[in-house]
TIZATI-964150 format. One line per field, with one value per residue (C-alpha): x negated, y negated, z. Coordinates in pm, 1 decimal. Last residue first. Layout:
x: (X | ...)
y: (Y | ...)
z: (Z | ...)
! end
This chain:
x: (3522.4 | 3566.8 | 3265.2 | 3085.6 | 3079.9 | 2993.1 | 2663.7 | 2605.2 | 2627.7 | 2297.7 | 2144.5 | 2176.0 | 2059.8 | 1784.4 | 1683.1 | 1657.7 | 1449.6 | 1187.2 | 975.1 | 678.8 | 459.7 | 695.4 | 737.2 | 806.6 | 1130.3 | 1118.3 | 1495.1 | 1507.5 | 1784.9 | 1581.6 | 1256.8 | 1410.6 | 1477.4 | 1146.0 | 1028.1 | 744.6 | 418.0 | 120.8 | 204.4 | 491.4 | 853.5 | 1055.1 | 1466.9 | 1659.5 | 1993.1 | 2337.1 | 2612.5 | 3017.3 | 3003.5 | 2712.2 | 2335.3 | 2160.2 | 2120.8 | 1868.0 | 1596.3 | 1567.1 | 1675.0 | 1476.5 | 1069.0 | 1223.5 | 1216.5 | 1048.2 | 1150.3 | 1420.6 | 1264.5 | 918.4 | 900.1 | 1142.7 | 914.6 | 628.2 | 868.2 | 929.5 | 550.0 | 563.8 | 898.5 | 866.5 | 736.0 | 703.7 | 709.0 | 330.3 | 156.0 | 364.2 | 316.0 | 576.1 | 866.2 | 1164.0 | 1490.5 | 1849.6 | 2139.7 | 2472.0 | 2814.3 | 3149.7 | 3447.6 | 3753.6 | 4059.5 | 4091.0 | 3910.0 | 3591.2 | 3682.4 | 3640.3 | 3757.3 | 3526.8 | 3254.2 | 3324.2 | 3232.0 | 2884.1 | 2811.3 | 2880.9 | 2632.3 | 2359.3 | 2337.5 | 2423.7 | 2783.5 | 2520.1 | 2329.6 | 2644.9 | 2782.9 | 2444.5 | 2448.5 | 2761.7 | 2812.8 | 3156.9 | 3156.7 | 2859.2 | 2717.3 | 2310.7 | 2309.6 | 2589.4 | 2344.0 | 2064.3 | 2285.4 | 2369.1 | 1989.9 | 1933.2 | 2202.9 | 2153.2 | 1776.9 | 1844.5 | 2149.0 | 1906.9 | 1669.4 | 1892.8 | 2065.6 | 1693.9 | 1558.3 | 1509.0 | 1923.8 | 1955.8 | 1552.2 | 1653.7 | 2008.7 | 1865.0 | 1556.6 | 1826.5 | 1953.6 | 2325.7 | 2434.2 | 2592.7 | 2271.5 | 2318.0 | 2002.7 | 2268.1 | 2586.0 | 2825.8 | 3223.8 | 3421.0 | 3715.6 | 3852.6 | 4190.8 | 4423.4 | 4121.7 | 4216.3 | 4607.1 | 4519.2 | 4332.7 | 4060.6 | 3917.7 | 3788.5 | 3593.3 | 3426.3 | 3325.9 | 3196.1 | 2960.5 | 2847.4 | 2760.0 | 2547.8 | 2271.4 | 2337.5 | 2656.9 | 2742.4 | 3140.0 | 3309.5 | 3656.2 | 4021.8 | 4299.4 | 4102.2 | 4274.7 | 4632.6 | 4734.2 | 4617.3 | 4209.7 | 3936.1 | 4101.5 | 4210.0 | 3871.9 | 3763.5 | 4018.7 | 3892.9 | 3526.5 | 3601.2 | 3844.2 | 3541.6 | 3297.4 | 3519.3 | 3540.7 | 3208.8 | 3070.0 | 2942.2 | 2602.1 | 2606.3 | 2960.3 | 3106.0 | 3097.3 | 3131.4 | 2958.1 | 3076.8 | 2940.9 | 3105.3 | 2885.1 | 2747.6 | 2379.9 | 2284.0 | 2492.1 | 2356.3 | 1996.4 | 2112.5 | 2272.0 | 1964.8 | 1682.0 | 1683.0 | 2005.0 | 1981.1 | 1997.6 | 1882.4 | 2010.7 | 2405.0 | 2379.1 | 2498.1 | 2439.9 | 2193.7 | 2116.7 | 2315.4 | 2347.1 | 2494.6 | 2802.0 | 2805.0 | 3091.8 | 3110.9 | 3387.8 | 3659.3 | 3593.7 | 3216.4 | 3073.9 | 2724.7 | 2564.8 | 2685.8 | 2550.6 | 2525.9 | 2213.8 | 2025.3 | 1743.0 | 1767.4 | 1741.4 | 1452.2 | 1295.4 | 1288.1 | 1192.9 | 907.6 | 820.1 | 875.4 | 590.6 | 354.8 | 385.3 | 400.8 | 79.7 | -76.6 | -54.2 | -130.1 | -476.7 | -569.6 | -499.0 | -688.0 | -949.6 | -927.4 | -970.4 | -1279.1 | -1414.9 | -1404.7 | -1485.2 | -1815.7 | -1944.3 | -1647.9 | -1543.3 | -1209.3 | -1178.2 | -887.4 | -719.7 | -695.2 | -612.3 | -351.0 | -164.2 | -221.8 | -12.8 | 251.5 | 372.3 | 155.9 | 474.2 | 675.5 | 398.0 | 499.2 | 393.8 | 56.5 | -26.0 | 21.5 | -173.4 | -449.4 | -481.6 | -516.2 | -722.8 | -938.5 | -971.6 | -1008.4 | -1300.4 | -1452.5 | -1459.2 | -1576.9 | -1881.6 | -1971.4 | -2030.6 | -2187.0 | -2461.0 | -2524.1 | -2570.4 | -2764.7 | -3052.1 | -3083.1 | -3176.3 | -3355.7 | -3586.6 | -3909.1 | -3807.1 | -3656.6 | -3638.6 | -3770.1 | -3608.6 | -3345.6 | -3248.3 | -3267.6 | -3035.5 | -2801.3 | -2729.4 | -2648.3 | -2422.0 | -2254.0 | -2216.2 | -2055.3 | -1813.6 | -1742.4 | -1631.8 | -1456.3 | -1254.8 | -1118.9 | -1012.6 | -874.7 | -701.2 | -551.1 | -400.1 | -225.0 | -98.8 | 25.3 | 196.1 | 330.4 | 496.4 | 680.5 | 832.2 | 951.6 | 1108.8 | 1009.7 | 662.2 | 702.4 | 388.7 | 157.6 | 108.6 | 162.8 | -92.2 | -392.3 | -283.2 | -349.5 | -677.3 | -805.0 | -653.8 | -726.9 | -1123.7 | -1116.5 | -924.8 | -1140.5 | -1514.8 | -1404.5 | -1383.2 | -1694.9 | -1948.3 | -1961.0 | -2167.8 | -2471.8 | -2766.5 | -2577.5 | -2334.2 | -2571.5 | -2762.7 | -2445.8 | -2254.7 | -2247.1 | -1909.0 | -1844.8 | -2039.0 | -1886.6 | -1536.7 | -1611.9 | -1790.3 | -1480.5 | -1259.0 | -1445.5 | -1447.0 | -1069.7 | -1000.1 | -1212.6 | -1054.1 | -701.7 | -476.5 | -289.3 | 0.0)
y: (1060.0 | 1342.8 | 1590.7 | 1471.4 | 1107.9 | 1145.2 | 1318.2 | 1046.7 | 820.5 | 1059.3 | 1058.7 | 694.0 | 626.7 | 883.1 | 691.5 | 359.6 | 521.7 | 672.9 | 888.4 | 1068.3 | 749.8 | 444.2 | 135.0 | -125.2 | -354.4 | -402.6 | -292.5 | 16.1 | 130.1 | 419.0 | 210.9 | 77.1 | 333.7 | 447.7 | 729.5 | 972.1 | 854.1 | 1125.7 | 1306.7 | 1496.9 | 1327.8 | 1395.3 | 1343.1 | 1518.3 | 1592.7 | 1686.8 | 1835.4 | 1848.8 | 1602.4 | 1460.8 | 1502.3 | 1219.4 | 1258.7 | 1519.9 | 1311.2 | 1034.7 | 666.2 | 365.2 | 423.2 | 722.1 | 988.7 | 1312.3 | 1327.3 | 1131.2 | 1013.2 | 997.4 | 991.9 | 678.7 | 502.6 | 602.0 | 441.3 | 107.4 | -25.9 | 83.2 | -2.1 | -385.1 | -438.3 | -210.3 | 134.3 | 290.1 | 257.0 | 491.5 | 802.6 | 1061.3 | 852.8 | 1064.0 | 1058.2 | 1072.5 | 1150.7 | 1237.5 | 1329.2 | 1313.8 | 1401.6 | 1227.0 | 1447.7 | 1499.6 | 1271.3 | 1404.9 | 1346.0 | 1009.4 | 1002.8 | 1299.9 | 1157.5 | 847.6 | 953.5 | 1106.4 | 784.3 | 571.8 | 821.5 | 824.8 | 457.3 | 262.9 | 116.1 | -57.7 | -204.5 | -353.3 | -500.2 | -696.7 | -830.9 | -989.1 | -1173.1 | -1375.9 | -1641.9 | -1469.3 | -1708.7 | -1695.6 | -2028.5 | -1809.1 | -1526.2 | -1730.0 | -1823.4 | -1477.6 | -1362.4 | -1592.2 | -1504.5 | -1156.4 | -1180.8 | -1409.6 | -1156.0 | -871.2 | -1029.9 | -1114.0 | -810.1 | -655.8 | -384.0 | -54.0 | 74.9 | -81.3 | 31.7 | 456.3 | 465.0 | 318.5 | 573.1 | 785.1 | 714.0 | 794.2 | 1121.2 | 985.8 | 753.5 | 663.3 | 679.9 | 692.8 | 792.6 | 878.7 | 868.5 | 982.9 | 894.9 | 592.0 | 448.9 | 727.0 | 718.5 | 392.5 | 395.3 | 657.9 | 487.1 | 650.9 | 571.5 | 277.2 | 443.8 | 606.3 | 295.5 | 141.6 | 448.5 | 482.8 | 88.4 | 157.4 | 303.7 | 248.2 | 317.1 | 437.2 | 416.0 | 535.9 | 358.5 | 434.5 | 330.8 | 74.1 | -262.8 | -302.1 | -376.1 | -130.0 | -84.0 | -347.7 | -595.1 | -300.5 | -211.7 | -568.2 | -567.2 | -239.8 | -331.8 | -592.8 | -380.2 | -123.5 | -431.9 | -509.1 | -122.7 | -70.3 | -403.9 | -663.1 | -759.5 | -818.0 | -1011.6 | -810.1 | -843.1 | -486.3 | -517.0 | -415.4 | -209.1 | -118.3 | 140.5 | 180.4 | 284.8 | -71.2 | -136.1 | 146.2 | -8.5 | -348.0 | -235.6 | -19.2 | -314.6 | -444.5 | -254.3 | -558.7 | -796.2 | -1138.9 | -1383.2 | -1313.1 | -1225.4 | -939.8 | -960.0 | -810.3 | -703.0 | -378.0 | -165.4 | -248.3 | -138.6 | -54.8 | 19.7 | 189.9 | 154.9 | 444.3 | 712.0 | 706.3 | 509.4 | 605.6 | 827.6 | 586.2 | 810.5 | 606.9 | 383.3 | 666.1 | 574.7 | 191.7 | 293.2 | 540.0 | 221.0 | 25.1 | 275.6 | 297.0 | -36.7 | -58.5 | 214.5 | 55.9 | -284.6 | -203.6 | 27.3 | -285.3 | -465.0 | -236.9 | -155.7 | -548.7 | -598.3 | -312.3 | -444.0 | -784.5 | -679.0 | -476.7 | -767.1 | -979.2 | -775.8 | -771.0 | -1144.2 | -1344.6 | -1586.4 | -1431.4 | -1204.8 | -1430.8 | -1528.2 | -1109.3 | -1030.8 | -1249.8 | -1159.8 | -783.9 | -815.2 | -1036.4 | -798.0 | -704.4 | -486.5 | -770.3 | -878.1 | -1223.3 | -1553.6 | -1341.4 | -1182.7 | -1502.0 | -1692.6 | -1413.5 | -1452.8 | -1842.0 | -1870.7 | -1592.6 | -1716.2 | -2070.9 | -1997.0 | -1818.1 | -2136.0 | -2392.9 | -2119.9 | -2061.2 | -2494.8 | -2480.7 | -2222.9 | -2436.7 | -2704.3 | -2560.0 | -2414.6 | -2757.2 | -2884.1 | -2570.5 | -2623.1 | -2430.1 | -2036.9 | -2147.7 | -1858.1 | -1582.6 | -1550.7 | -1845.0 | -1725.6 | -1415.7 | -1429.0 | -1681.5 | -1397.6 | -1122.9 | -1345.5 | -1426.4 | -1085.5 | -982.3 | -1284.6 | -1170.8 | -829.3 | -923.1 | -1230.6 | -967.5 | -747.5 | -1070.7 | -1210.4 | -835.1 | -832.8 | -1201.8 | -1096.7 | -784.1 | -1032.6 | -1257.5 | -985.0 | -792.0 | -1104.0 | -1171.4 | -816.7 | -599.2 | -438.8 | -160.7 | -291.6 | -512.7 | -840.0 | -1094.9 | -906.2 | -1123.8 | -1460.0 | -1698.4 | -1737.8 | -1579.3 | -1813.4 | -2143.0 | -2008.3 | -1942.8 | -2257.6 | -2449.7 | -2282.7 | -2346.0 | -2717.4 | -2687.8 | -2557.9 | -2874.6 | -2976.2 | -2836.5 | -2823.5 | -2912.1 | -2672.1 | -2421.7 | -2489.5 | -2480.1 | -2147.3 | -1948.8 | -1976.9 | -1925.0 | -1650.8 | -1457.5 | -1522.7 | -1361.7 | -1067.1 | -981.5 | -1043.8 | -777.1 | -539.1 | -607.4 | -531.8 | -216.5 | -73.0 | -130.7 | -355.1 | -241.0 | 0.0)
z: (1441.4 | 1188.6 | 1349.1 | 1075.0 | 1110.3 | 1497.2 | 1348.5 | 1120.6 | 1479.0 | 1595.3 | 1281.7 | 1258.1 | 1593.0 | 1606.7 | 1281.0 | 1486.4 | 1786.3 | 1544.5 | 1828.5 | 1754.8 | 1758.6 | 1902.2 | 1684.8 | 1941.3 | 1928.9 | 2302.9 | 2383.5 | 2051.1 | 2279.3 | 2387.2 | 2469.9 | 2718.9 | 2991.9 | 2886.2 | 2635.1 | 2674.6 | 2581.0 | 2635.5 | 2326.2 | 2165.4 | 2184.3 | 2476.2 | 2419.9 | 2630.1 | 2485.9 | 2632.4 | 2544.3 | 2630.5 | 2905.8 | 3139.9 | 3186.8 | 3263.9 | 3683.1 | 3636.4 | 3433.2 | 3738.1 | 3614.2 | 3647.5 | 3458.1 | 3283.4 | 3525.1 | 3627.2 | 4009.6 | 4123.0 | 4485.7 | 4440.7 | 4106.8 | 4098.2 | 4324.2 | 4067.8 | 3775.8 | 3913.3 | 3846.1 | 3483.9 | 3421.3 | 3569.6 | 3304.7 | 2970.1 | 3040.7 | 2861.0 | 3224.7 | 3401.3 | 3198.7 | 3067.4 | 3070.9 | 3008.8 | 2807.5 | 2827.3 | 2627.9 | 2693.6 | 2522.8 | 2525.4 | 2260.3 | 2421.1 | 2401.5 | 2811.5 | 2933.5 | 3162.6 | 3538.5 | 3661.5 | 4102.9 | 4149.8 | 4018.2 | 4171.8 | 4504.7 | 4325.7 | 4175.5 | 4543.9 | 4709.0 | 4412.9 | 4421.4 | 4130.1 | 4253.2 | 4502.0 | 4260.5 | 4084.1 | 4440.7 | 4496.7 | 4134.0 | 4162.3 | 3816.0 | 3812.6 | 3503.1 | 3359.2 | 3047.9 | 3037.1 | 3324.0 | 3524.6 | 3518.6 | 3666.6 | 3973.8 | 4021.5 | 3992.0 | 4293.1 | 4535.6 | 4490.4 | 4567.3 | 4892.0 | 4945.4 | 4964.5 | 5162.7 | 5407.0 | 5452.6 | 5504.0 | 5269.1 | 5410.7 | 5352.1 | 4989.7 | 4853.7 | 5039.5 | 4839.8 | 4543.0 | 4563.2 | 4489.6 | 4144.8 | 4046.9 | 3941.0 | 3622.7 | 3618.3 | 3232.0 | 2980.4 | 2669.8 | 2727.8 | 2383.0 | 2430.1 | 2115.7 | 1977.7 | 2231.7 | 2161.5 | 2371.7 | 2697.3 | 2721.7 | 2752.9 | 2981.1 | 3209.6 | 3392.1 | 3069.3 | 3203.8 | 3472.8 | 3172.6 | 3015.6 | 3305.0 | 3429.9 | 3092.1 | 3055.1 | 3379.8 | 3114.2 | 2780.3 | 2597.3 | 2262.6 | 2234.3 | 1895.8 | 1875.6 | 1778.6 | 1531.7 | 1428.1 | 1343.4 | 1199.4 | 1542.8 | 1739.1 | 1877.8 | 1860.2 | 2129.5 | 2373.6 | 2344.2 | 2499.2 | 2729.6 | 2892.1 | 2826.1 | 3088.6 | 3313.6 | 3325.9 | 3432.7 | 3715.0 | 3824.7 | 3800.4 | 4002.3 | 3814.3 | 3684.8 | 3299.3 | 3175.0 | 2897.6 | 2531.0 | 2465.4 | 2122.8 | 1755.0 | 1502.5 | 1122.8 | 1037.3 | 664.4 | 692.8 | 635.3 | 937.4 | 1169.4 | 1092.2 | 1172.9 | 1537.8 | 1601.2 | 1516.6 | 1933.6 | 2111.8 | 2387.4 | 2084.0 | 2078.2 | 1810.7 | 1884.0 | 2249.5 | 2439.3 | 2788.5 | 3018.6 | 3417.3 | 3396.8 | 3089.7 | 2752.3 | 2581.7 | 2208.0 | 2010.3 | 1701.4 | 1462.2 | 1371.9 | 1058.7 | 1075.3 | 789.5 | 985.2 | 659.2 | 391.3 | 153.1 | -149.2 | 77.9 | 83.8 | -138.3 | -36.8 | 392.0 | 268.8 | 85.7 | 353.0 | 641.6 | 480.5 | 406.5 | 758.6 | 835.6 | 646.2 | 721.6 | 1098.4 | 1042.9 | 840.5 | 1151.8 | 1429.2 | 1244.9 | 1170.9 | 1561.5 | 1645.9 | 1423.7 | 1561.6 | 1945.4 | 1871.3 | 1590.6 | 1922.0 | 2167.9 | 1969.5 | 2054.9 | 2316.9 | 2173.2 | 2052.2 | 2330.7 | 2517.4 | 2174.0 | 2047.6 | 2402.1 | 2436.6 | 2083.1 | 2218.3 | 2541.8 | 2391.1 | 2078.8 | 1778.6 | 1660.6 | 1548.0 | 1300.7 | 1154.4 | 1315.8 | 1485.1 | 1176.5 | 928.2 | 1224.3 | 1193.9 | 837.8 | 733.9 | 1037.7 | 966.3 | 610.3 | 690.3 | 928.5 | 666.3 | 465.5 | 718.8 | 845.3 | 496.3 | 520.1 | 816.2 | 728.7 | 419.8 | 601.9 | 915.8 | 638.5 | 490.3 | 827.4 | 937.5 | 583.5 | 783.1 | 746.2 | 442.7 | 190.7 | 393.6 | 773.9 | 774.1 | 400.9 | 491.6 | 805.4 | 548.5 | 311.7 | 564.5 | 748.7 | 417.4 | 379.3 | 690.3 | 664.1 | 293.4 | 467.9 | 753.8 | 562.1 | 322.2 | 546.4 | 790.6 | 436.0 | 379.0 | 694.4 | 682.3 | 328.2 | 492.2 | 759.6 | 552.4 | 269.9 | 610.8 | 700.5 | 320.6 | 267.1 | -55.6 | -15.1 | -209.9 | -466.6 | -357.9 | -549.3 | -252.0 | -38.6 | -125.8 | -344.5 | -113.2 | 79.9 | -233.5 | -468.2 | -274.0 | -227.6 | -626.1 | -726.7 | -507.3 | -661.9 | -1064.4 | -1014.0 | -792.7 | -999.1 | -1132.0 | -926.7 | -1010.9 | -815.5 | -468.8 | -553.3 | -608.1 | -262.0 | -98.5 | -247.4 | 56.5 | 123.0 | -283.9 | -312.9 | 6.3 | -143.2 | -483.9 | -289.3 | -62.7 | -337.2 | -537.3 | -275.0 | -193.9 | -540.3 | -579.0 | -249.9 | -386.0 | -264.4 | -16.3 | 0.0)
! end
């Protein structure tokens, strides 16, 4: 998917010439109405001209990759060049010498720059952690080329892989393989909201569109107690379903969303408009280190933290948010005296899926300090939720891809937008609602 190795050679050497051009421009000038259109081409031409690249993001950042390829190897060069010219040439000329050494320095200095702000503007996969690192070890001799060929490698592997997923979303595109028969609806977890320009499902709700769903969002508030949030989603199926609308309604929820939406089909009425009930990552069985946080930490503490993420969530939109009553409706005890209160619907297809972190370090914060407390109390977990409380309904799937990874509480609703080896959240998606397509719902 780059440009092939004999073009980037040949820009390499092109661009090397001309940064280290001084001494011929200062014997014939004219050699610089051919030198500007070179440096303008190559600092913007490379990665525009490769094929199966389609989408505008994805163009900037392989033409930011290709710029740092190219700017590694004329850099290298032009090093080269100006060691024997300090060491051979004009051991005694340091004047001259600085010149020309200043003036390569101006031009590969616009090539990095040109490339690693196309990177950084564009790469989705690049994330905080490794933007820092690439500005913190950029003075720093060695780190340096370290940090920018692990940037460079992250890069091109995003380009890659969402060309990729491109062109098997345009080959398939006839099969409308999630036009299930009645909408999806997703329901987040505690602690978010849906917004318009920041999903909590990340790239899922987009994939399941170009794959021919019709998706909408629960819409409710994010830290409420169960049975508040249930009369939420309530309404909001009630607004999907009758009418001339959908007959019925394919739920995918995440997390506490499980416990809401099957609270609300304690409700017949309910129960009648939804086809198929999927959890995703849900404490069914509650979390026990929930149990142990509520009874050690002090009243006062708890209401101090309470108080403060309320306040916050009426800033994002809640009109009622009670955090303290949602973490309590999380707690094994309260999950397992609702259990018996929210059998399985009768009619509703259900299922369950949950996942497990395999190492501490790869959930994003506060995953990776949450998950050993977890462990201690839940046993193999997912950075918030212990493995054994997932399963629910009519069948169940762990999902552990191979490596050292695993897969956090957020990783399986695509939350951090990161490109997981062994584990393509958006196509599980798609398979997963195709699968809802065949079963007629």
């Amino acid at each position: 998917m780059r440009h092939k190795w004999i073009t980037r050679i040949v820009m390499m050497a092109l661009y090397a010439m001309v940064s280290s051009s001084f001494f011929a421009l200062r014997a014939y000038p004219l050699l610089i109405l051919p030198a500007i259109p070179l440096v303008l081409a190559i600092n913007f031409l490379p990665g525009w001209g490769v094929k199966g690249v389609d989408r505008l993001r994805l163009k900037i950042c392989l033409h930011g990759d290709e710029c740092l390829t190219v700017f590694l190897g004329s850099a290298a060069i032009s090093i080269l060049y100006h060691l024997y010219l300090a060491m051979y040439m004009l051991p005694d000329s340091w004047l001259e010498w600085g010149l020309s050494a200043l003036v390569a320095f101006c031009l590969e200095m616009m090539l990095f720059w040109n490339g690693i702000i196309c990177v950084y503007l564009t790469s989705v996969q690049l994330g905080i952690r490794l933007r820092v690192v690439g500005l913190l070890c950029g003075l720093i001799p060695v780190a340096q080329l370290v940090a920018l060929g692990k940037i460079m490698a992250v890069t091109f592997r995003e380009v890659r892989e969402e060309a990729a997923k491109d062109a098997l979303n345009e080959a398939r595109e006839d099969q409308r393989l999630c036009a299930t028969k009645y909408p999806i609806l997703l329901v987040h977890g505690v602690c978010f909201r849906d917004f318009k320009h920041l999903s909590y499902w990340g790239r899922i709700p987009r994939e399941l569109e170009r794959n021919g769903a019709t998706v909408y969002f629960g819409e409710h508030q994010s830290a409420r107690p169960v049975q508040a949030s249930a009369e939420e989603l309530s309404q909001r199926i009630r607004q999907l379903t009758g009418e001339g609308k959908a007959e019925k309604v394919n739920i995918i929820a995440h997390s506490k969303g499980g416990l809401d939406c099957r609270w609300a089909m304690r409700d017949p009425d309910i129960a009648a408009r939804v086809a198929s009930l999927t959890t995703v990552n849900t404490p069914h069985q509650g979390c026990e280190y929930a149990d142990y946080l509520l009874n050690k930490i002090s009243v006062k503490t708890q209401k101090q933290v309470a108080e403060a993420y309320n306040n916050a969530a009426r800033l994002a939109g809640d009109t009622s948010p009670d955090f303290l009553a949602a973490m309590r409706d999380l707690t094994a005890s309260a999950c397992q005296e609702r259990n018996r209160q929210m059998p399985q619907p009768e009619g509703v297809y259900c299922q369950s899926v949950g996942s497990v972190l395999k190492r501490a370090v790869h959930g994003k914060f506060p995953l990776q300090y949450t998950y050993h407390v977890v462990k201690e109390f839940d046993g193999p977990n997912d950075g918030l939720v212990g493995t054994q409380s997932f399963p629910w309904g009519d069948a169940y799937e762990l999902l552990e891809p191979t490596g050292r990874r695993g897969i956090s509480h957020g990783d399986v609703i695509d939350l951090n937008r990161e490109n997981i080896p062994g584990f393509d959240v958006r196509e599980y998606y798609v398979q997963l609602v195709s699968r809802l397509r065949e079963k007629g719902y």
